[in-house]
Each structure stands twice: as C-alpha cells, then as structure tokens.
C-alpha positions as CSV (number, residue, x, y, z in Angstrom):
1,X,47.7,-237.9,137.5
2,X,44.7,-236.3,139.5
3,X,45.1,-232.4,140.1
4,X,44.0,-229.9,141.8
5,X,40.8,-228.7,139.9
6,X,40.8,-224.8,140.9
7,X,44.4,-224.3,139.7
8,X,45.3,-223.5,136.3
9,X,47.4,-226.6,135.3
10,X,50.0,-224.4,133.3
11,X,51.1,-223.4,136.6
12,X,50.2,-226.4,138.7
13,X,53.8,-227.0,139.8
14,X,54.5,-223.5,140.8
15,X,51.1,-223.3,142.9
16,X,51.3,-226.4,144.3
17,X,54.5,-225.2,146.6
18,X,54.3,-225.8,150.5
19,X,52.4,-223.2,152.1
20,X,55.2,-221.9,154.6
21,X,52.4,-222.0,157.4
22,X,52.3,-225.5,156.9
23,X,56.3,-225.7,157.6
24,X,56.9,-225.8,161.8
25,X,60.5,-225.9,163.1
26,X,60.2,-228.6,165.6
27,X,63.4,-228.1,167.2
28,X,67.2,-225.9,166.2
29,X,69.2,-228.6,165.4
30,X,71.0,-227.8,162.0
31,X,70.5,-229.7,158.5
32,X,73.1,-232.5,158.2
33,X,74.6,-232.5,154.7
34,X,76.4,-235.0,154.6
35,X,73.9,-237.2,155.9
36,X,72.8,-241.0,154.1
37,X,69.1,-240.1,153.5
38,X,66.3,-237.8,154.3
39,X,64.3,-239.2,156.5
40,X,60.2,-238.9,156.8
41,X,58.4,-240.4,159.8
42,X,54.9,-241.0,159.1
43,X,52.9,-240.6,162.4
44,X,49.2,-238.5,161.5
45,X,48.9,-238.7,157.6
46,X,49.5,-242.2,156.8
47,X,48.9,-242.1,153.2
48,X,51.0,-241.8,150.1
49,X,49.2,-239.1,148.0
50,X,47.7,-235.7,149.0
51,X,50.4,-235.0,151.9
52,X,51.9,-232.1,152.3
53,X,54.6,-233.2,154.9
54,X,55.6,-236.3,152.3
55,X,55.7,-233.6,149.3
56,X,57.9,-231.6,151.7
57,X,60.4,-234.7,152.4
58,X,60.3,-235.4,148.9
59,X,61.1,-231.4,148.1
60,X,64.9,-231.9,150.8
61,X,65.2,-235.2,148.8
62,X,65.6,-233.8,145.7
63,X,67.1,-230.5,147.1
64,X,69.8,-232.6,149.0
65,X,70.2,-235.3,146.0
66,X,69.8,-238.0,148.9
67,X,67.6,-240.9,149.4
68,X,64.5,-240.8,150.9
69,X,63.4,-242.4,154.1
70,X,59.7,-243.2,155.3
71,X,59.8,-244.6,158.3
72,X,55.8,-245.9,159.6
73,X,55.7,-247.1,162.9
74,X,53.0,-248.4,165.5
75,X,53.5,-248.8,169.1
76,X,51.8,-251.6,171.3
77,X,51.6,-248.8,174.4
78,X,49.5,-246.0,173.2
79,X,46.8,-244.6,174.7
80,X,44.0,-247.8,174.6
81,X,45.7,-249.6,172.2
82,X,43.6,-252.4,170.9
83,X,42.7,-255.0,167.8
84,X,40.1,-252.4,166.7
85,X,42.6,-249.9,165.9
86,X,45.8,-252.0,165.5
87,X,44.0,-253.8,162.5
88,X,43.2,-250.6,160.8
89,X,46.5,-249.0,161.2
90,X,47.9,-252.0,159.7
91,X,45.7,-252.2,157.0
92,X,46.8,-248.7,156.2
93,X,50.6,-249.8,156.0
94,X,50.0,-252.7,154.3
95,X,48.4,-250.0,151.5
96,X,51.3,-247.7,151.6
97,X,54.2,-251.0,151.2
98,X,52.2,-251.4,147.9
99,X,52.0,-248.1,146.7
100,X,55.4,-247.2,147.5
101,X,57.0,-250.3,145.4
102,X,58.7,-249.6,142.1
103,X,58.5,-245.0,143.6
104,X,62.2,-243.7,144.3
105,X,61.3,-244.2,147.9
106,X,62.9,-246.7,150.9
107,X,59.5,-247.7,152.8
108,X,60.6,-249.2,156.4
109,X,57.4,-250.2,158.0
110,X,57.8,-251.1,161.8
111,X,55.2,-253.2,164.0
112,X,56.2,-253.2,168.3
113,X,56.5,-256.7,169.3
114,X,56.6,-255.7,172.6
115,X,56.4,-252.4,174.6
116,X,59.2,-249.5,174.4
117,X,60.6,-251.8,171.4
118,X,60.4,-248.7,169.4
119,X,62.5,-246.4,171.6
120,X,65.3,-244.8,170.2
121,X,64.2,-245.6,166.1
122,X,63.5,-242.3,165.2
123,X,66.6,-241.1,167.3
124,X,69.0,-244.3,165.7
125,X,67.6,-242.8,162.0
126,X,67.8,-239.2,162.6
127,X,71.1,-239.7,163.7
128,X,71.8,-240.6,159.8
129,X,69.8,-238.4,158.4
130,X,70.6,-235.1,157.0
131,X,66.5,-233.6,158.2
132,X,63.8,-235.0,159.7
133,X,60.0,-234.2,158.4
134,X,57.2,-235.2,160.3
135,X,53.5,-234.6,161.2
136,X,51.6,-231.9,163.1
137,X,48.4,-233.6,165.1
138,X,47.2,-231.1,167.6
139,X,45.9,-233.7,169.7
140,X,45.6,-237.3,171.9
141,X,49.4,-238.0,172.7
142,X,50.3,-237.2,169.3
143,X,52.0,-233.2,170.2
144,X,54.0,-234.8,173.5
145,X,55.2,-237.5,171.2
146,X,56.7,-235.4,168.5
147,X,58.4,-232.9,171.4
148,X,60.1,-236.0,172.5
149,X,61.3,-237.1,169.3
150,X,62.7,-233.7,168.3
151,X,64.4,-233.1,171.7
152,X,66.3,-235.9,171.0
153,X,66.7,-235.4,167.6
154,X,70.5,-234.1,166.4
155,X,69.2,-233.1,163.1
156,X,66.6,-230.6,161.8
157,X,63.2,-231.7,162.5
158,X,60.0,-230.4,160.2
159,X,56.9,-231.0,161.6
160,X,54.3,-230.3,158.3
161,X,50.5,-229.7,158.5
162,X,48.4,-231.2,156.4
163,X,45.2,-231.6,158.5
164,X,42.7,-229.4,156.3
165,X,42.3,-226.7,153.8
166,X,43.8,-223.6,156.3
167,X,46.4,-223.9,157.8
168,X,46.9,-224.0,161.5
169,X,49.2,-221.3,161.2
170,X,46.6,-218.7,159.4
171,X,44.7,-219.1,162.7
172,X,45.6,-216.7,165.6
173,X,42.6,-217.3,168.2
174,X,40.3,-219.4,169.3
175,X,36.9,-219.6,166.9
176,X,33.5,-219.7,169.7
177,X,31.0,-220.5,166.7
178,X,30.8,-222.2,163.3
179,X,29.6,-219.0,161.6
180,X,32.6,-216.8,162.8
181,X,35.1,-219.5,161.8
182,X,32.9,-220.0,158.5
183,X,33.2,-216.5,157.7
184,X,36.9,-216.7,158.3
185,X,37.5,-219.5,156.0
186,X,35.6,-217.8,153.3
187,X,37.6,-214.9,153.4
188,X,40.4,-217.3,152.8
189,X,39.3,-219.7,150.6
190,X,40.9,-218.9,147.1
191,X,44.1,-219.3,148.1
192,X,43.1,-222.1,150.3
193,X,41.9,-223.7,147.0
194,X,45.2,-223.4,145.4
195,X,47.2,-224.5,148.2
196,X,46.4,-228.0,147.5
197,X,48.9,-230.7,148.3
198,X,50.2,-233.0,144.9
199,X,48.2,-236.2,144.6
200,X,51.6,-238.0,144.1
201,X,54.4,-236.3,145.1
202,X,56.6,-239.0,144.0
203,X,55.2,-239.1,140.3
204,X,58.3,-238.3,137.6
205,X,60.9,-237.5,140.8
206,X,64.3,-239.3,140.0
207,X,66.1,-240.0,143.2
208,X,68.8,-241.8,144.6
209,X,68.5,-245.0,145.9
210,X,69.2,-246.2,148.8
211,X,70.3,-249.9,149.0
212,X,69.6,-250.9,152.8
213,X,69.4,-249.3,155.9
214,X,72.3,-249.9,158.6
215,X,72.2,-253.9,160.0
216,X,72.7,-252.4,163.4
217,X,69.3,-251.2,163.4
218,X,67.5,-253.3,161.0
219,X,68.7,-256.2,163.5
220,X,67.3,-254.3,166.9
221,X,64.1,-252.7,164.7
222,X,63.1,-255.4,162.1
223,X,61.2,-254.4,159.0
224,X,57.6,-255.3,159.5
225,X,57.1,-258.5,157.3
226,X,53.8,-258.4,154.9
227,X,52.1,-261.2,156.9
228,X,52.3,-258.9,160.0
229,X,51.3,-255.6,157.8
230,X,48.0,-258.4,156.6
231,X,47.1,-258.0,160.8
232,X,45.4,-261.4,160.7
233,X,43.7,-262.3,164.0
234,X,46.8,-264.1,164.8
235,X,49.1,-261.8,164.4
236,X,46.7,-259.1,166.6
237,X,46.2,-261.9,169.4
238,X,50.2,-262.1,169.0
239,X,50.8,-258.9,170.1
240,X,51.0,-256.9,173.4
241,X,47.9,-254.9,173.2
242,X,44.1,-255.1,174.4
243,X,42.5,-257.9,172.7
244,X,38.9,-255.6,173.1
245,X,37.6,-254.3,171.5
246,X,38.0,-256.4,168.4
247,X,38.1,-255.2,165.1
248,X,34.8,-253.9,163.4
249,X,33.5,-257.0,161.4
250,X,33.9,-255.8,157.7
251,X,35.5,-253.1,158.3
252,X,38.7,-252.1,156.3
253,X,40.9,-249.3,156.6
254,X,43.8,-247.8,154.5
255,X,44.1,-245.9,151.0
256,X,42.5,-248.5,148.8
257,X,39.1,-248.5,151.1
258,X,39.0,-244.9,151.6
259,X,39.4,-244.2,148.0
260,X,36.4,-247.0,147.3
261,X,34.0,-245.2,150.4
262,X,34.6,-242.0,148.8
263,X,33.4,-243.3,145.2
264,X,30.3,-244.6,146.7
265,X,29.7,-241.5,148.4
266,X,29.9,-239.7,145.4
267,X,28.2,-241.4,142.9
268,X,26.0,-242.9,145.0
269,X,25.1,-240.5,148.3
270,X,26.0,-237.5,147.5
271,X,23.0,-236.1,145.5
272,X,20.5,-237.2,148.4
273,X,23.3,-236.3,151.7
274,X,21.1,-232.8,152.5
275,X,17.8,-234.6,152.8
276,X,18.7,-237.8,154.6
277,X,21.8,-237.5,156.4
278,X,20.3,-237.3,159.4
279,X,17.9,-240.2,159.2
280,X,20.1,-243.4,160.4
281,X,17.7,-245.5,158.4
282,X,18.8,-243.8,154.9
283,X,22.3,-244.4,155.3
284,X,23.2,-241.4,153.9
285,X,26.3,-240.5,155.7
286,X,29.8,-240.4,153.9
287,X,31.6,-243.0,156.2
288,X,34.6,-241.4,155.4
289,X,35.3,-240.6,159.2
290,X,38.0,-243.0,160.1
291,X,39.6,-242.6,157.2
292,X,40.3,-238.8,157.7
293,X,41.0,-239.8,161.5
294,X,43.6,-242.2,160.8
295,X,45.3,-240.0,157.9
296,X,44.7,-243.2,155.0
297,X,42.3,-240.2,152.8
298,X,42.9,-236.4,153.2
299,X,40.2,-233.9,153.1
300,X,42.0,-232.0,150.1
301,X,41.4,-235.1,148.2
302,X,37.5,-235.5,149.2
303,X,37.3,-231.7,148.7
304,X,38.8,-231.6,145.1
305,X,36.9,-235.0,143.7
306,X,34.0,-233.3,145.2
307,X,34.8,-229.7,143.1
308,X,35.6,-232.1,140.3
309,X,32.4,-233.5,139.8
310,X,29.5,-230.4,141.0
311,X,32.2,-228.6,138.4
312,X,33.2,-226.4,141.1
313,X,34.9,-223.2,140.1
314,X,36.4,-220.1,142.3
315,X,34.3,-218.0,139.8
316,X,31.3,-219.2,141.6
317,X,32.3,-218.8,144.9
318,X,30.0,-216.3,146.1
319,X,30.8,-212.6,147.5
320,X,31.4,-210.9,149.8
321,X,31.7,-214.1,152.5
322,X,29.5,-213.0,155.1
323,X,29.4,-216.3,156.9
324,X,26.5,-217.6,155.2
325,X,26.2,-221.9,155.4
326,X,24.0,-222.6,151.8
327,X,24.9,-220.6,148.9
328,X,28.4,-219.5,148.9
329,X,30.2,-221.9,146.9
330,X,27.5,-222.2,144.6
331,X,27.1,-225.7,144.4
332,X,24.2,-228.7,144.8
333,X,22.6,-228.6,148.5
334,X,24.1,-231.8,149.3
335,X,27.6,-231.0,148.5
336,X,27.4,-227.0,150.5
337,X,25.9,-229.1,153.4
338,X,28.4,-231.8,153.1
339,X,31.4,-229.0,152.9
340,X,29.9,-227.5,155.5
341,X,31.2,-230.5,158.0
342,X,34.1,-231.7,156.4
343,X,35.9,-228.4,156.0
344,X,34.0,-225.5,158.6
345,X,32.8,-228.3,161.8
346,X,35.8,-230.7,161.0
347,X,38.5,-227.7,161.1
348,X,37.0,-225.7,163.5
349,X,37.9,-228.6,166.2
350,X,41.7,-228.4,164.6
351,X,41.6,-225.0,165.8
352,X,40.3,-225.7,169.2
353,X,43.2,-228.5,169.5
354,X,45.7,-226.5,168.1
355,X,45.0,-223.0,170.0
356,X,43.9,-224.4,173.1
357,X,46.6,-227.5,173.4
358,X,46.1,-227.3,177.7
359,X,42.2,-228.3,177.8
360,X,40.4,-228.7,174.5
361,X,39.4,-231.6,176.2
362,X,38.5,-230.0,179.9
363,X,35.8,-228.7,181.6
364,X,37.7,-225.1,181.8
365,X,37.8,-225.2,177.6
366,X,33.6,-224.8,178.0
367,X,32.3,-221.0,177.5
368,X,32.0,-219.0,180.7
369,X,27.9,-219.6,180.4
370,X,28.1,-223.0,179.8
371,X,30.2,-223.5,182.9
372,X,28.2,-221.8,185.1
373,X,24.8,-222.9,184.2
374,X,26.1,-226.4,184.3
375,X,27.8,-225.5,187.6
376,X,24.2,-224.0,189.2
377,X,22.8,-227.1,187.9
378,X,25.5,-229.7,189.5
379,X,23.2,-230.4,192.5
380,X,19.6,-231.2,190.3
381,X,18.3,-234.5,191.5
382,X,18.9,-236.9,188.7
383,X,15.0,-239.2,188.1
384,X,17.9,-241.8,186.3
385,X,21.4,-242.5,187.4
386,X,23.8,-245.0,185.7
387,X,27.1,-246.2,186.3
388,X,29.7,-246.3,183.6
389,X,30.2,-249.4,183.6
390,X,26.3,-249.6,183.0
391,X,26.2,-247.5,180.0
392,X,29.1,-249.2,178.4
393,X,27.1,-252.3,178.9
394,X,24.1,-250.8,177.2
395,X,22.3,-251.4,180.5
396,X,19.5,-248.2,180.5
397,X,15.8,-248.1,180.2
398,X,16.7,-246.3,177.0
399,X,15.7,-248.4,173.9
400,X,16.9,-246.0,171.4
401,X,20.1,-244.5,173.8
402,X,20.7,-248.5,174.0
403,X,20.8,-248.4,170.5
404,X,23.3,-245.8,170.1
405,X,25.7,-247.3,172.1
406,X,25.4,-251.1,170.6
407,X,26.8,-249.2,167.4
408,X,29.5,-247.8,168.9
409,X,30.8,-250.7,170.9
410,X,29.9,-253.1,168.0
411,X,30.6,-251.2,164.7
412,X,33.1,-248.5,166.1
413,X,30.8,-245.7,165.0
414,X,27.4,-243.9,166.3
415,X,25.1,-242.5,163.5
416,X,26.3,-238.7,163.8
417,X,22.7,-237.2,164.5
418,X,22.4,-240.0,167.6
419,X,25.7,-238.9,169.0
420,X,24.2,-235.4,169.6
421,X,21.5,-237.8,171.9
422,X,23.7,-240.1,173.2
423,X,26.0,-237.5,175.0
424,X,23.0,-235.2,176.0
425,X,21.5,-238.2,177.9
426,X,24.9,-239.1,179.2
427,X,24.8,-236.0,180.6
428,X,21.5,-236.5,182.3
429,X,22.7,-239.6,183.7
430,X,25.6,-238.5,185.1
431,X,26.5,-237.1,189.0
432,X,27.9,-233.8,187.6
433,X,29.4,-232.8,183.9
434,X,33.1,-233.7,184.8
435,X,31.8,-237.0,185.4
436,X,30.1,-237.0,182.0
437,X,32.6,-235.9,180.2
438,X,35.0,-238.5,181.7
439,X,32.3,-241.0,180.5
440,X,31.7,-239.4,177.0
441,X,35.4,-239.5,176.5
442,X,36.5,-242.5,177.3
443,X,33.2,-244.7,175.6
444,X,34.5,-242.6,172.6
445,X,38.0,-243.0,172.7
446,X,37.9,-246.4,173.5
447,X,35.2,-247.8,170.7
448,X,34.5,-245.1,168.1
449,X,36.7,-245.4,164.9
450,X,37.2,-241.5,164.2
451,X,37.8,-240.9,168.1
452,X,40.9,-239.8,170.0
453,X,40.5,-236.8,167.2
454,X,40.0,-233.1,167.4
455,X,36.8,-233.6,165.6
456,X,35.3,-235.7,168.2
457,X,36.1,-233.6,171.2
458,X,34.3,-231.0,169.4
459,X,31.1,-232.9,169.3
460,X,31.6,-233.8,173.1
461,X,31.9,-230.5,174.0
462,X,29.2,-229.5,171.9
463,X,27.2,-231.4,174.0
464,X,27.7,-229.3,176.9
465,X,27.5,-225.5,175.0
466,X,30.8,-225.5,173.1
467,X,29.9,-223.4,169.7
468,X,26.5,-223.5,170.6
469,X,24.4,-220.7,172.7
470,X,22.2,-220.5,175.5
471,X,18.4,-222.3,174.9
472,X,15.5,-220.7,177.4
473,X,14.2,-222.0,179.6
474,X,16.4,-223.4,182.3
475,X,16.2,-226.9,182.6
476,X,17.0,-229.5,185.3
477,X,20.7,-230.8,185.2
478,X,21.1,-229.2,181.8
479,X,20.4,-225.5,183.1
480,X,20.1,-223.5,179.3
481,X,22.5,-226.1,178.0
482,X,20.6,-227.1,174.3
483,X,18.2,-230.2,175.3
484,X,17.6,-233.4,173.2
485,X,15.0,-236.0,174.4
486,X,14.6,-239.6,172.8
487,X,10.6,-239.2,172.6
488,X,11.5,-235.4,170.3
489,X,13.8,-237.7,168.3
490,X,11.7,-240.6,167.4
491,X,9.0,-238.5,166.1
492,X,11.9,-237.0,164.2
493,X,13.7,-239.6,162.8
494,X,13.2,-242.6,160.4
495,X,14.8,-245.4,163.1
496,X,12.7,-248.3,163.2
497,X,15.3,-250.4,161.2
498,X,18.0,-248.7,163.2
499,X,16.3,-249.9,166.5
500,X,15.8,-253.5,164.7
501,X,19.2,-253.5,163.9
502,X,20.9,-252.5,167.1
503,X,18.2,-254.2,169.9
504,X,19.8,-255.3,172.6
C-alpha cells in the first residue's frame, strides 16, 4: 500500500487521523444508531483512494459496526451540462464500480435519465442511514446543493474537506497575494505533510455487508448499469443534456487515467517542467488539471509521489518560511516550481471560494485599485470590438488569440501561459470588464475541462488585478491593470507548431 512519505510509518495509522478542520457539521440532526448503513455521497472527490471524507465514512462504519453506503450520482440539469463533461464524470464512475468490487463497500452508482429524477435520493437514503458524510466544494452550485441536501436530511450530515494540503478551516481571511498565502502555508507545512489522507481507506477494514438496498428505491432510482457508466456516444445522445460541446477526442477521465498522466509527468516532464512549461510547443505541462477538478486524482497523491521520488524530506524544508517561491522545500527547480502551482496558486483560489462564497466570481471580489482603474478606464474607445458570440467562434483578426480559443473549444483546455493572453485580450475586446468577465466565464465554464473550479476563477480574475499589483503606466481600457500583447508573446514563446496546430 502507498503511504504517506513524510510520516514515520510506525505511526502511520495514528497520524493519518482526520484533521478535525477537515470535519464540517452540515446540519444538527442527531446520529441514528439504529440505522441500516452509513451512508457516503460522493459529490467533489470522486475517487476511491486519497479522500479524506471516504476515510471518514469508513472511520462511522467501523465505529457504528454498520455497512457502508457510497452513493455517486450525476444530474442531467446542472449548470451547462453537456457530453464533454457527462463522459468524463462517467468515466470516473465506471473507475470507482471497479475499484470498489471485492472492498467491504455497497457502491450504488446513479445516472439521471431525465431531469429532477434524482430528487429525494439522498433524502430516501439518509432517511436509513445512521450519518451522512459528504464533500465540501466551495464553489459552482456545489455549496447550495449540499445546504439543500442537509436541510432535508433527518440524520447527521458531515461535509469533509479534502481539497488540498490546508485545510479550509486553518484559513481565517482572505489571502490578496501568492507570497502572503505562500508564507502562510510554509508556516504550516509539517503538519500539513502529516495530515495526509490513507491511499486506501478500505485496505484490511472488515465490515458488514450489506445485501441490497430497499426495492422501493432501487425501483424509483435504478443502479446505473455498466454500459451506461461506459458513456458511449449512445448512451450521451440518450440522455437529457447538451449534446455540445462533445467530448474531447481522446480524452479520458477517472482514476486509472489520472494515475497514468501523473506517471508520465513524472518520469517523463517533470525534470524539464521549470524551463518549458510555458512554451506550448514543449508540452511540458502536467495535464493533470481535470483530473484534480473533477476529484478522479487528489493533490495529496501528486504531492506525496512527487516527495517520493526528488526524496523529499521535512528535514529539508527550509527555515524560517519567509515566503520565498524557489528554495524552500529543497528540491529540483522543476518540482519547487511545479509545487508552487499545485499547492500555493491552486489553494489560494480554495481560499478565495471558500472565504468569499458571495462574489469570488464578481466584479466587487476585485481589489479596490483594480476596480477603480478599470472603472476610470470603462469609457476608453476600444480600436477592436467583438461580440461573444464572435469570440466563441474564433472570429478575430487575432491569429494567435484565434488559436487559443480553437484549443479550448476543441480540446477543453488552453495552454496555461495563453490563458493569461486570451483573457487580457478579451478584456480589450470587450464594452466594459463586467462584460468581459461574463464572456471569460462563460467560454471557460462552458468548454475548459478544469473550469467551473476555484482554480479557474482565480486565473480570470487575475486577469483583471486579483493577486497581482498595479503595472505603470496607465494604459487605455486596461488603466495599470498588468498588459499582455500577442506581438510581446510571440517573440516570447516557441508557438509555431501551436499556431500550425490550432489555425483556423
């Protein structure tokens, strides 16, 4: 069994208990002892190793001696449903129905046929149930969801983080740059380090069984069969959702594929990531973005298989934390860099979600300078203007913006160094910045692979000055909002396959 590489294994089990930060109350119903099962509902981390809110269900199972319950479900009415991201959630549950046969565990996968088919599951199994764990997502529709669900729920309800290495919890304010929250997390970061959730918190756990779940609601909320988990095009075109986008030719999601991507990253892009990740030409990017979004690979996981093989130690971690970006954990330059994004830039847009739950994703979220120079600057003549139906389209005088967005709609990702550009123009193109951040949102939400998450909002609203400071001189439109042109990144970049590849 893999383990946590920065804990002593002697006293791995004792460690490895729940942070109780991670542990929300989501409502004050009481603990039903006498219930049939515990009963997990898998919304946000939709994997079957590295989760704390699984390893906390599995911790009432065997404190209860009662079965356990996961229920995974996917609704046909949420927020721009599509194939795109029906077929990867499916992929993902087809994953977990495999790796959950022959484990002390009742898997009950649930596909909508049709919308509000799900309503009243997780009400009809909590009913039964003696508690209720869940997940914590501080963002998209994900937090109104869950205060549904546990309003109605009779039973206790749990909602469990497991989004990244601090807790939510440990936070009590809103970070405004990358080195603040940096320095915050290295202040942390030992006991982060042995915090980490169980690879398999099922492995060598005897439990109960249970033999089926009630016919009454098996009969209204059939199990999900394995042809419908395989999300063939049929069964996608069967289904009330968008039909566009479609899914991302080649594309797989769930455990097994993130586990392979984060192989190749390793042994393969890891050792040249700090020198080329921002050339789309190298391909030296980790890819391991929609994975993390959609909860099939957890950043624990990435974080200890990275630790395992740069031999990471906390002996090395470097003192006093002061913030710095290179350096601290004493590691290669590709893997500090690499950290740098998946645990300071990734989790500092938790914390924006989380703190801010109102208007992370509003104008009003934007620092008092950035809104008023991008207020003073409302009323700049524009020398281009496009509808959004226009960009969508790809339809600019842009050949490299063009570009950009061809990625997106095509492969449901824009190289991360060209999403800086492709907002900044957006901006430019725009009537005002509530207009392009209406645009930005939507064109992500509605294509990119890792969207509708707290990471991408961040990189929006980076766009416009969020974690960034003011850059003299004022500018048109952009006032002393940072500035990216196309000609600046061209000279920059290596992109003449990139702009092969993606010409429209």
């Amino acid at each position: 069994m893999d383990t946590n590489p920065f804990i002593n294994q002697s006293i791995q089990t004792d460690m490895n208990r729940i942070p109780d930060l991670r542990i929300i109350s989501a409502n004050v119903s009481p603990i039903q002892t006498d219930g049939d099962y515990v009963l997990y509902w898998m919304t946000a981390f939709r994997r079957t190793g590295w989760n704390f809110s699984l390893q906390r269900a599995v911790e009432w199972a065997v404190k209860l001696h009662k079965p356990l319950v996961v229920l995974e479900a996917i609704r046909c009415d949420y927020p721009l449903a599509c194939d795109r991201f029906h077929a990867v959630i499916l992929n993902g549950m087809y994953d977990n129905r495999l790796d959950f046969e022959g484990k002390p565990v009742h898997y009950y996968p649930f596909v909508e046929e049709r919308a509000g088919q799900g309503k009243g599951l997780v009400s009809a199994l909590g009913d039964r149930a003696c508690v209720v764990v869940t997940d914590v997502f501080p963002c998209f529709f994900m937090p109104k969801m869950l205060r549904a669900a546990a309003d109605r729920c009779r039973v206790k309800m749990e909602s469990v983080d497991s989004n990244g290495l601090a807790p939510l919890g440990a936070v009590d304010r809103v970070f405004t740059t990358a080195f603040s929250f940096r320095r915050f997390l290295q202040k942390g970061m030992i006991s982060y380090l042995q915090e980490f959730p169980e690879p398999d918190p099922l492995f060598d756990i005897q439990l109960p069984m249970l033999a089926a779940l009630p016919e009454d609601i098996l009969s209204k909320w059939p199990i999900a069969s394995p042809e419908t988990l395989a999300g063939g095009p049929d069964i996608l075109k069967s289904l009330p959702i968008s039909h566009h986008p479609e899914p991302v030719s080649g594309f797989t999601g769930g455990q097994a594929a993130g586990r392979q991507v984060l192989k190749t990253f390793l042994s393969v892009k890891l050792k040249s990531y700090d020198a080329l990740r921002n050339h789309p030409d190298a391909g030296a990017t980790s890819g391991l973005g929609p994975y993390l979004h959609f909860g099939h690979i957890s950043s624990h996981q990435v974080v200890a298989e990275i630790l395992k093989t740069e031999n990471g130690s906390p002996d090395r971690l470097k003192a006093p934390a002061r913030g710095q970006r290179t350096g601290w954990w004493q590691l290669s330059d590709s893997a500090e860099a690499f950290f740098d994004q998946i645990i300071t830039w990734r989790e500092l847009g938790f914390n924006m979600c989380f703190q801010r739950p109102d208007d992370y994703d509003r104008f009003t979220s934007l620092p008092a300078w950035a809104q008023t120079e991008l207020n003073q600057h409302a009323e700049d003549p524009h020398p281009y203007r496009y509808t959004a139906e226009e960009l969508e389209n790809a339809a600019t005088h842009d050949p490299l913006w063009n570009a950009a967005q061809t990625q997106l709609v095509r492969e449901g990702r824009v190289h991360n160094y060209l999403r800086m550009l492709w907002g900044k123009k957006i901006l430019e193109w725009s009537s005002g910045p509530q207009e392009a951040i209406e645009t930005m949102i939507y064109l992500n939400n509605a294509y990119a692979l890792d969207g509708r998450d707290p990471n991408s909002y961040s990189g929006i609203f980076w766009i416009l000055g969020r974690y960034d400071r003011p850059w003299g001189p004022a500018r048109p439109i952009f006032g002393k909002i940072r500035y990216m042109s196309s000609d600046n990144t061209r000279r920059k970049l290596k992109l003449k396959a990139y702009l092969q590849r993606y010409r429209v």
